[in-house]
KEKE-3310 file (N, C-alpha, C; in steps of 0.2 Angstrom, whole numbers, plus 5000, padded with zeros to 4 digits):
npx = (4501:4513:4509:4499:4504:4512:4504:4498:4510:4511:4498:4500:4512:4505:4497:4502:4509:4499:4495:4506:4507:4510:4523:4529:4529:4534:4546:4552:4556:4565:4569:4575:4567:4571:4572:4560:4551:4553:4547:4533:4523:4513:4501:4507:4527:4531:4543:4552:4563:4570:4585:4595:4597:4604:4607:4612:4618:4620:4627:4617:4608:4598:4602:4598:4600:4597:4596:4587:4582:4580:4579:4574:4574:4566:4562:4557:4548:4547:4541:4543:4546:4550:4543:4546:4548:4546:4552:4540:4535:4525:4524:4536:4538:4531:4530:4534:4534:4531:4543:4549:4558:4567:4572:4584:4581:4589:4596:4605:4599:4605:4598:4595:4593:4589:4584:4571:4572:4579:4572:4568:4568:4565:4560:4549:4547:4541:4533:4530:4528:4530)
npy = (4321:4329:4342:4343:4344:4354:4366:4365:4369:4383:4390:4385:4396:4409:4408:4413:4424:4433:4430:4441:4453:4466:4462:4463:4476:4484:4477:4482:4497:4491:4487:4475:4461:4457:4469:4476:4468:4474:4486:4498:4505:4521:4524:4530:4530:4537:4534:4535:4527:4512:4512:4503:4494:4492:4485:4484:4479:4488:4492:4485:4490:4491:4498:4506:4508:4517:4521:4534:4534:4546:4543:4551:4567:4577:4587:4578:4577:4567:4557:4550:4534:4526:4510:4499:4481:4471:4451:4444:4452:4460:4479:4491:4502:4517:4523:4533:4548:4557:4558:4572:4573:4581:4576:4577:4579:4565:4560:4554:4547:4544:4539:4537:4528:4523:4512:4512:4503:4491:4479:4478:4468:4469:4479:4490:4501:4514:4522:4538:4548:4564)
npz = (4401:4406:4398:4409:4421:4419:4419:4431:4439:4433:4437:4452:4452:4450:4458:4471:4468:4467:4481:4487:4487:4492:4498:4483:4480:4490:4489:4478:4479:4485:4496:4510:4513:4528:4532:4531:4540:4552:4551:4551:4542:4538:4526:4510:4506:4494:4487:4500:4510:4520:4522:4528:4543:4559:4576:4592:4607:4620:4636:4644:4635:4624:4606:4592:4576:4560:4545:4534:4516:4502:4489:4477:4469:4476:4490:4508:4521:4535:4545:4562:4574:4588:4591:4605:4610:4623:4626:4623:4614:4618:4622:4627:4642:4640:4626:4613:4604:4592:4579:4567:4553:4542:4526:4515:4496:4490:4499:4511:4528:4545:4558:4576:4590:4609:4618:4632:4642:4652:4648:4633:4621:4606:4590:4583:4570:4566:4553:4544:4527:4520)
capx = (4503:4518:4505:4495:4510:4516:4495:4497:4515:4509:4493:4504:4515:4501:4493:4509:4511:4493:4494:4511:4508:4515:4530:4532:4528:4540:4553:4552:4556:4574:4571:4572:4564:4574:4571:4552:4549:4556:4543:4527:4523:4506:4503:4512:4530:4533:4550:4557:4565:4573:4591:4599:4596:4611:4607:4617:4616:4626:4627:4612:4600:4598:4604:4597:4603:4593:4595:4581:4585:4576:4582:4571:4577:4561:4563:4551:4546:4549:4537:4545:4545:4552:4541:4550:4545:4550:4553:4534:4529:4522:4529:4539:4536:4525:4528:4538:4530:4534:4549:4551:4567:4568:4576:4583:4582:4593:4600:4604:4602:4606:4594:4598:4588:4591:4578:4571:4572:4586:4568:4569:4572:4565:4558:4548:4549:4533:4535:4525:4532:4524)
capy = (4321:4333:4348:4343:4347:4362:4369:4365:4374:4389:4389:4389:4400:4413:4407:4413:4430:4436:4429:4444:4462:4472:4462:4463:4485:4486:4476:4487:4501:4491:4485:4468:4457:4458:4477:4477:4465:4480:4491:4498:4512:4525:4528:4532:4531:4542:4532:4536:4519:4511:4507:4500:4494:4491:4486:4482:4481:4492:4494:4480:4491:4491:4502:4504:4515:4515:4524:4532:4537:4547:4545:4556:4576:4582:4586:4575:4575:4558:4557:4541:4533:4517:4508:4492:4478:4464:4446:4440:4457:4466:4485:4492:4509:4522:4523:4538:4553:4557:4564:4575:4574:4583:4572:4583:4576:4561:4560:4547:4551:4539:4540:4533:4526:4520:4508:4513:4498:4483:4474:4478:4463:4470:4485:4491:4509:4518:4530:4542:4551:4569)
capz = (4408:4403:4399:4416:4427:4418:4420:4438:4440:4433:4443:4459:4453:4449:4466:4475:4465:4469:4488:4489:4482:4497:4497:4479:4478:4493:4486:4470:4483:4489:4504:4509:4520:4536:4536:4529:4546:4556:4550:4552:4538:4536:4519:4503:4507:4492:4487:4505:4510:4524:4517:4532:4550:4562:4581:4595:4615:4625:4643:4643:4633:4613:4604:4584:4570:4554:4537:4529:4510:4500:4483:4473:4469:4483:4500:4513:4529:4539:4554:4562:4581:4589:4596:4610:4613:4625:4621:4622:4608:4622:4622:4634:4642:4638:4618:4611:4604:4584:4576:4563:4550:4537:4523:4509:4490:4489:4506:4518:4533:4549:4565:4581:4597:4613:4622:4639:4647:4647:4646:4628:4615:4602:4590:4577:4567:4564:4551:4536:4523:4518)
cpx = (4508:4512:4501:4500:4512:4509:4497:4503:4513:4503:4496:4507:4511:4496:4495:4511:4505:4494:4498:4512:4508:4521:4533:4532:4534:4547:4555:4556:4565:4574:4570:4565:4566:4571:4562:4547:4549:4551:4538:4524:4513:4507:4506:4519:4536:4542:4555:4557:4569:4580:4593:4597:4601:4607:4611:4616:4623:4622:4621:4605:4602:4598:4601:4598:4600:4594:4590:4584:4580:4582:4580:4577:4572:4562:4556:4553:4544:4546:4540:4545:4547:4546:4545:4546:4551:4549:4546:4531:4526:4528:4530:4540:4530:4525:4533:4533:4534:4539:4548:4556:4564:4573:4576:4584:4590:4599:4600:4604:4600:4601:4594:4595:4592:4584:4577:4572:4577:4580:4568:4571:4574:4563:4555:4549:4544:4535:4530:4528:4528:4530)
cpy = (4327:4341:4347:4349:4354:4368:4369:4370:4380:4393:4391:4397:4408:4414:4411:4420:4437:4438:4437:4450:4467:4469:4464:4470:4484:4482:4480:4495:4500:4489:4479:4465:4458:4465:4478:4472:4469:4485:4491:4506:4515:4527:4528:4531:4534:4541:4531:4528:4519:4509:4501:4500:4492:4491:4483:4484:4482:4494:4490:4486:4492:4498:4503:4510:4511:4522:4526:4537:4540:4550:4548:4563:4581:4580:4583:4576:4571:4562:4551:4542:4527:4515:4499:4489:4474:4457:4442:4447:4462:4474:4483:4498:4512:4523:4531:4542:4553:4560:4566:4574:4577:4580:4575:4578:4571:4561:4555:4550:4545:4544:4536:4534:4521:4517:4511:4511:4493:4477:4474:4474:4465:4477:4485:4500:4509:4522:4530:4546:4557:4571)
cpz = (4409:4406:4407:4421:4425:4421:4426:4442:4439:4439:4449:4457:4453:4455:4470:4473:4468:4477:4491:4489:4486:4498:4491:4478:4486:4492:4480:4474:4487:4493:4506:4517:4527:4539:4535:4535:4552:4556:4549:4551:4541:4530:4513:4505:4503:4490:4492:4505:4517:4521:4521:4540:4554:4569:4586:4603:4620:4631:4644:4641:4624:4610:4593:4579:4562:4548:4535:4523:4506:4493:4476:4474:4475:4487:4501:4518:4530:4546:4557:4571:4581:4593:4601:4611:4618:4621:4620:4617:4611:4622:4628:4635:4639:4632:4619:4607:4596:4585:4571:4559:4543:4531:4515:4502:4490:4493:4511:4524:4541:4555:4570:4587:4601:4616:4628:4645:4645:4647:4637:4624:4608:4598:4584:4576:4563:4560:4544:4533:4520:4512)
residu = (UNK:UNK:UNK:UNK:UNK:UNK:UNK:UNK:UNK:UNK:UNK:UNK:UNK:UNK:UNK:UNK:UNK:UNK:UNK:UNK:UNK:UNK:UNK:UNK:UNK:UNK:UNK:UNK:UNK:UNK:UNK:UNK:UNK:UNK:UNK:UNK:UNK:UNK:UNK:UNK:UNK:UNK:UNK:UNK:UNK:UNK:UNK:UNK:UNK:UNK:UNK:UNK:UNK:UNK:UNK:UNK:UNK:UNK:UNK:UNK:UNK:UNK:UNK:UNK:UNK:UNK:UNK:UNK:UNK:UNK:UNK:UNK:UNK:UNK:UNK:UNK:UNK:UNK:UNK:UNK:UNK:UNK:UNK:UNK:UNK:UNK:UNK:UNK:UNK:UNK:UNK:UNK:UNK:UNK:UNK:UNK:UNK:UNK:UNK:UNK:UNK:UNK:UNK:UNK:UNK:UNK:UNK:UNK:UNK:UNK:UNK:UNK:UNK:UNK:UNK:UNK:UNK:UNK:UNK:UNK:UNK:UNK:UNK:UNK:UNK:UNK:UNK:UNK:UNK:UNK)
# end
């Protein structure tokens, strides 16, 4: 009976490891869950990471300040863009046009957006890493 249960434990736990292996490769990367909900990569992201997200509503529109880190010794190029939503997921406005940064070898470097609209609830962070 003993051994059944323990067979059956593992089983799940191996159920449950299989079901996750984008969580578990971007957890390996640093970044948790709160910020890995925020985001919406293309590609390789070649170490670069989100470290930190910070948002807050001023003058009633959102304000979000985001970290991206890149703790290797080579410079990348960070393509990135907010996209807003409201509170039903739909966008809001016409969408943003890419950025550029240049993120030199083992640099934090903060980036800072303002919403277009005080309909804005929400937001995600489109980015590629070259």
């Amino acid at each position: 009976m003993i051994h059944a249960l323990r067979a059956a434990g593992l089983c799940a736990a191996l159920l449950l490891t299989a079901a996750l292996p984008a969580v578990a490769q971007s957890d390996a990367q640093g970044m948790s869950p709160a910020i890995l909900s925020k985001l919406a990569t293309r590609g390789d992201l070649k170490s670069v990471r989100v470290a930190e997200i910070r948002m807050a509503r001023r003058n009633d529109m959102l304000v979000v300040e985001a970290d991206f880190q890149n703790p290797e010794r080579r410079d990348r190029f960070v393509y990135y863009r907010f996209r807003w939503l409201d509170g039903g997921g739909m966008q809001v406005g016409d969408g943003e046009g890419w950025k550029q940064l240049s993120l030199l070898g083992q640099q934090l470097q903060p980036v800072k957006a303002v919403a277009p609209s005080p309909a804005a609830a929400d937001f995600r962070i489109e980015f590629n890493v070259e």
